[in-house]
N, C-alpha and C positions, 0 to 999 in steps of 0.2 A: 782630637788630641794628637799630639806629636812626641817622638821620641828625641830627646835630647841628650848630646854625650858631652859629660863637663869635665874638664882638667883642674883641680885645684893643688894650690902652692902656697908654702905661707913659710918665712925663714925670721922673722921676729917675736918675739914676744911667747906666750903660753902656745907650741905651732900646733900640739894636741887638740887643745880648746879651740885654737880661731879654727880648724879643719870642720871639727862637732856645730860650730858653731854658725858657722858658713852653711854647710850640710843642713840645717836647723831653720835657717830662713832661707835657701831654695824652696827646702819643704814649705813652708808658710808660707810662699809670697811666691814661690813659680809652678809645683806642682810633686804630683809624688812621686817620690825619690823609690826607683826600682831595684836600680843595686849600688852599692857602695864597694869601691876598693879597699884593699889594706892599704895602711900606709906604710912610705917609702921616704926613707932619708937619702938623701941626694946632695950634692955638691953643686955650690952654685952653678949657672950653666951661663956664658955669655957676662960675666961681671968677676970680681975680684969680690970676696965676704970670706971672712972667717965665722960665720953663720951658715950651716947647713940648710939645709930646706928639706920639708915635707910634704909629700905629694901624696895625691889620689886625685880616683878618676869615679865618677858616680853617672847613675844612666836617671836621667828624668824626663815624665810624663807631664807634659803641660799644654794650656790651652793656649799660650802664647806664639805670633808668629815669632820667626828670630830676631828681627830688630829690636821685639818687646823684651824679649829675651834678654838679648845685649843690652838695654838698657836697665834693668832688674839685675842683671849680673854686678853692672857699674855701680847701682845705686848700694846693691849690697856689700859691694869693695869700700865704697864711700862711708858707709853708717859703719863699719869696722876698721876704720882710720884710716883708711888707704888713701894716701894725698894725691897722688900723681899715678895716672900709667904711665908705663914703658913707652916709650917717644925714641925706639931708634939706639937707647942706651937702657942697659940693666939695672936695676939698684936691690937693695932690701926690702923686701914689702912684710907687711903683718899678712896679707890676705891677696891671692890673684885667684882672677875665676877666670878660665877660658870656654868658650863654645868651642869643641874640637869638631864635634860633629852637628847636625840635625838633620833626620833623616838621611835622606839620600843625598839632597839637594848641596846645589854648586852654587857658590854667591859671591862674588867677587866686584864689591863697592868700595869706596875711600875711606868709608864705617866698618865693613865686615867683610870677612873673608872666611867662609868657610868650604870644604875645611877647614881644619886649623891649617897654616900654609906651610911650618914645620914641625909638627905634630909627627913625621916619620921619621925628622933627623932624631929624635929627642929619646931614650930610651926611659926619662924620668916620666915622660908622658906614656909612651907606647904601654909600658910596661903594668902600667895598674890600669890603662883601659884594655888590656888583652887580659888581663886576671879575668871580666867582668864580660867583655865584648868580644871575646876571640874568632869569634866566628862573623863578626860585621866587617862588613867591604867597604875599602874605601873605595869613594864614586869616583875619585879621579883615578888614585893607581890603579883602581881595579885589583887588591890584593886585600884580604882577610887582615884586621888588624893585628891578629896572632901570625901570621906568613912576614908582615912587616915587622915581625918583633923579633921575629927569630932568625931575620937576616942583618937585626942591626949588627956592630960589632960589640963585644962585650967587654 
C-alpha cells in the first residue's frame, strides 16, 4: 500500500456535494481515505469566473501504482461531468482531482508529474494539504508542506 496526497477543486454546480462526492468514489474505487481537509473557498486561480472554487486536500491509502491512480482520478473527473482537462488554459470545472503528491517519489512523464509542479505556488493547494500533512516533505524542495505554507505570501 501507498500513500497518496490529493488536491481537490470544484467552482460549478452543488461545489459542497461534488467535493463529498468525489471524496466518496476515491473511497470506492482507489482506497481508504486517511484524512480529509476542510474546505476552502478560493478565487479562481489562472482564469477569469465570477464562480469561486472549493478546495480540499485529502491523504489516501491505496493499492494502486500512480499512473493507475491518475487514471482513476480521470475516470472519476469524467463520470462527474468533467469534459475536458486543463490543456495549458484555465476554465470552470464541476470537479478537478490532482495527484499533489505520492509517497516520496519524483515522476516526471508527458502523463504525470509529480509532485504536483505548482502545488507551492498555490496557497489554495498548500493550505488544506498543510491542515492535514504539515509535517510531509516535499522530495524535491526538501521543505515541510507547512514550512512551504508559511512562507507563501498571504
Amino acid at each position: 500500500m501507498a500513500t497518496a496526497y490529493l488536491g481537490l477543486g470544484t467552482n460549478l454546480g452543488l461545489k459542497k456535494r461534488n467535493i463529498i462526492t468525489a471524496a466518496g468514489l476515491l473511497a470506492e474505487r482507489v482506497g481508504e481515505i486517511l484524512a480529509l481537509s476542510n474546505l476552502y473557498e478560493t478565487n479562481p486561480w489562472g482564469f477569469i469566473s465570477e464562480n469561486t472554487f472549493l478546495n480540499a486536500a485529502l491523504i489516501i491509502e491505496t493499492s494502486l501504482d500512480p499512473f493507475s491512480l491518475l487514471d482513476e482520478t480521470q475516470k472519476i473527473e469524467k463520470d462527474m461531468g468533467r469534459e475536458d482537462k486543463s490543456a495549458g488554459s484555465y476554465h470552470d470545472r464541476i470537479i478537478d482531482i490532482d495527484i499533489l503528491m505520492y509517497e516520496d517519489l519524483i515522476i516526471n512523464t508527458d502523463e504525470l508529474i509529480i509532485p504536483h509542479p505548482l502545488m507551492h505556488e498555490r496557497s489554495f493547494v498548500i493550505g488544506p494539504l498543510a491542515e492535514i500533512a504539515a509535517t510531509l516533505k516535499h522530495p524535491v524542495l526538501k521543505k515541510t508542506i507547512g514550512e512551504i505554507y508559511l512562507s507563501l505570501p498571504m
